[in-house]
C-alpha positions, 0 to 999 in steps of 0.5 A: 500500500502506498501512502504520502511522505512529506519533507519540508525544506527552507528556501531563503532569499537575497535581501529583497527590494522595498518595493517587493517587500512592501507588496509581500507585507501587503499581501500578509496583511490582507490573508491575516486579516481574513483569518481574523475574520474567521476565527472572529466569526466561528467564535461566535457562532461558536463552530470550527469546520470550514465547510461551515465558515465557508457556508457562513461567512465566506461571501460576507468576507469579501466586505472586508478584501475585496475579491479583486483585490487579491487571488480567491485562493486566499480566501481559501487558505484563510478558511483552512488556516482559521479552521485549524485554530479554532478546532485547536482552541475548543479542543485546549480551551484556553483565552481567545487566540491570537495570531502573534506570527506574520505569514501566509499560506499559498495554494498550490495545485499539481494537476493545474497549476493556473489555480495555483497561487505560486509555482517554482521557476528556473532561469539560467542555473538561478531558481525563483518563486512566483507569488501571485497577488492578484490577477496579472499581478506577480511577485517573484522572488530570487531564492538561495538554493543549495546543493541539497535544496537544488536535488528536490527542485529537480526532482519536481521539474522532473515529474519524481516528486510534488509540491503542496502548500507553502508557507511565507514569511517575512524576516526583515527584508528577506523572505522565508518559504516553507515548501513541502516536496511530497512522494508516493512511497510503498512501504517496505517488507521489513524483517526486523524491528526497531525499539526506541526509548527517547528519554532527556539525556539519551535515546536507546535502541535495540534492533530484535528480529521477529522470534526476539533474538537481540541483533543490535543495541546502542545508547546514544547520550544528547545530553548537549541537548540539555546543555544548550538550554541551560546556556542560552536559558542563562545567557537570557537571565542576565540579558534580561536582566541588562536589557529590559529592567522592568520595561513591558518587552513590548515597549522595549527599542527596536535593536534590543527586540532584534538582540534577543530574537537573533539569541532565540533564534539561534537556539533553536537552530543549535537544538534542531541541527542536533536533532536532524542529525541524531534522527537521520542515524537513526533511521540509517540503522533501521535501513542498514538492519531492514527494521521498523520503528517501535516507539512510546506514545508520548502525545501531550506528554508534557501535559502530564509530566509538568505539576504545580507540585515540581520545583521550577526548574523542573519544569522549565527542564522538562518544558525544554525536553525534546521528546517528542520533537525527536519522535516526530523527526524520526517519524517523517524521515522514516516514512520517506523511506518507507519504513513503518512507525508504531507506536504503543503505550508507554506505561510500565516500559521502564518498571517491569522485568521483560522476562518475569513480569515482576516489578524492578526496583532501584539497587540502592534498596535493601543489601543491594549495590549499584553497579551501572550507576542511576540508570541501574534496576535490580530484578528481585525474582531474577537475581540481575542487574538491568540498565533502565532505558535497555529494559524499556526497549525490550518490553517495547518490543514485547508491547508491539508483539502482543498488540500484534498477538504474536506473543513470544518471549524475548531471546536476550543474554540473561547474564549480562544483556548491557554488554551488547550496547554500545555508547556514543554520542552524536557530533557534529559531522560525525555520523553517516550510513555506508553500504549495510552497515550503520557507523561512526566517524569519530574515534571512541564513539564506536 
């Protein structure tokens, strides 16, 4: 069977000109104005469906952008864009919602491109995009496309790979597209499977095949992960401290507001790179190993995790955890491949022994000694010792069998199943996939 995989790339342009980015800021004024106009209206007939908002009040928006005033496709985006954030603020509850972000979103149509609102064009080795307003008023725009970028584009030119809707935005003089490249992808006859434990400061995984015999397991420590929040969540305190003195940061001068987004903006650039990197090897090892991924259900886990009761920096902690954004990056680039994701419920993985059912306990209770350090659990039926987040791994595996019914035990060396991990750390750079074997580049990560 197959089904759709999406990747999204980033294209950037050169600074543009006033004129162009006037007429770009126009335009986002008028699409944000019409998902005001939308939310505002569902609010208060108190519905969220756009076939509604459409029924409703779609002729009544044309009093507030005239149709001859920007593309109709617009009006149509607006619809889907306010729908969105209507069904997320009845399903949250919460104050009214607020769009804080300028952007827009384009239309686009494989089968026509006439009704489309934007299209990819290439002149002499230089490649541009085409925003219409209006009819027989264009906007193009130059981009900066790298080696990387360039293969996607070419795939579409070459009929391989489509193109969905876009989202614009605007950064000083510089325009940001989101253009997402889609694919029909079959999805492939694995043999083996991939468990997953994501936790704040590793991810662990272990490759098993159908009867349960352990192939491969590794422990990958992203502690850098947490590392750069604590940094830039310092670097914050005392910019704050320096820069707003008490002031309302919306009153704040236009250079300090710069400062602080330039600082954000690179934090979330230094964590993401991380991520793209880690998840990317990941998915290498289930291609090298011919695996799909198994992983907890983590959906709205920081609803759960986060307490009145915690201590602040616990919970600043844990709101900056990267769990399921390393999830979701695993996810899309394994369905690129092909590769299945499942996952199942995470209750228990951590706190049951695999082999006998019992409940594991810390080695610090009672007579017994630490030998693994804190991630360490003592199994009082079996009489071992068992590294925490290896252990989550096979009752995920074990979980993802019998949600499958295909109930089998677990083929792991009862003596000393954390001698078959290997640690490491992903670097930068230092990752790749060769042939059929998943390795690393750096000396003593291995």
């Amino acid at each position: 069977m197959n089904s759709k995989a999406i990747k999204t790339a980033a294209f950037y342009s050169p600074p543009l000109t006033k004129r162009k980015v006037n007429a770009l800021n126009g335009l986002i004024d008028d699409h944000l104005s019409l998902v005001n106009f939308f939310v505002e209206r569902g609010l208060e007939a108190n519905i969220s469906s756009r076939i509604r908002l459409h029924e409703l009040f779609y002729e009544e928006s044309k009093k507030i952008i005239p149709s001859d005033k920007i593309h109709s496709k617009y009006r149509y985006t607006a619809l889907e864009v306010a729908s969105a954030i209507l069904k997320n603020h009845a399903k949250r509850g919460g104050k009214r919602p607020e769009i804080k972000r300028k952007f827009i979103k384009l239309y686009h149509e494989n089968y026509n491109e006439k009704s489309s609102v934007f299209r990819i064009a290439k002149k002499d080795d230089k490649y541009f995009l085409v925003v219409k307003v209006r009819k027989r008023k264009e906007i193009v725009i130059p981009l900066t496309v790298s080696d990387y970028q360039r293969q996607f584009i070419e795939a579409y030119f070459n009929g391989r790979l489509k193109i969905g809707e876009a989202v614009l935005k605007l950064d000083g003089g510089i325009a940001i597209v989101y253009i997402p490249f889609v694919r029909e992808v079959g999805e492939k006859n694995t043999e083996n499977i991939m468990a997953i434990d994501v936790n704040e400061r590793n991810v662990t995984l272990s490759v098993f095949s159908p009867d349960g015999k352990l192939l491969f397991s590794k422990y990958i420590d992203i502690s850098r992960l947490v590392a750069i929040d604590s940094t830039y969540v310092n670097a914050a305190r005392k910019l704050t401290s320096r820069l707003y003195r008490g002031i309302n940061p919306r009153y704040l001068p236009r250079w300090v507001r710069e400062k602080v987004k330039k600082r954000l903006k690179r934090w979330k650039k230094r964590k993401e790179d991380i991520v793209h990197k880690l998840s990317k090897y990941i998915v290498d090892i289930a291609l090298s190993y011919n695996a799909e991924i198994v992983m907890e259900d983590l959906k709205r886990i920081k609803e759960r995790i986060l307490s009145k009761n915690n201590k602040s920096g616990l919970n600043r902690r844990f709101s900056l955890a990267n769990f399921r954004k390393i999830q979701n990056f695993i996810e899309y680039k394994a369905k690129w491949h092909g590769i299945r994701v499942s996952y199942v419920n995470p209750a228990h993985t951590s706190s049951i022994c695999p082999f006998c059912g019992s409940k594991l306990s810390s080695p610090d209770d009672g007579e017994n000694k630490d030998p693994m350090g804190r991630r360490a659990l003592y199994c009082p039926s079996c009489g071992k010792y068992y590294h925490r987040d290896f252990i989550a791994t096979l009752n995920l595996f074990r979980k993802y069998k019998e949600k499958k019914r295909e109930m089998c035990g677990v083929r792991v060396p009862h003596e000393g199943p954390m001698k078959v991990i290997r640690t490491g750390a992903v670097l930068p750079d230092g990752v790749w996939h060769r042939g059929n074997l998943a390795v690393t580049m750096s000396p003593g990560y291995g």
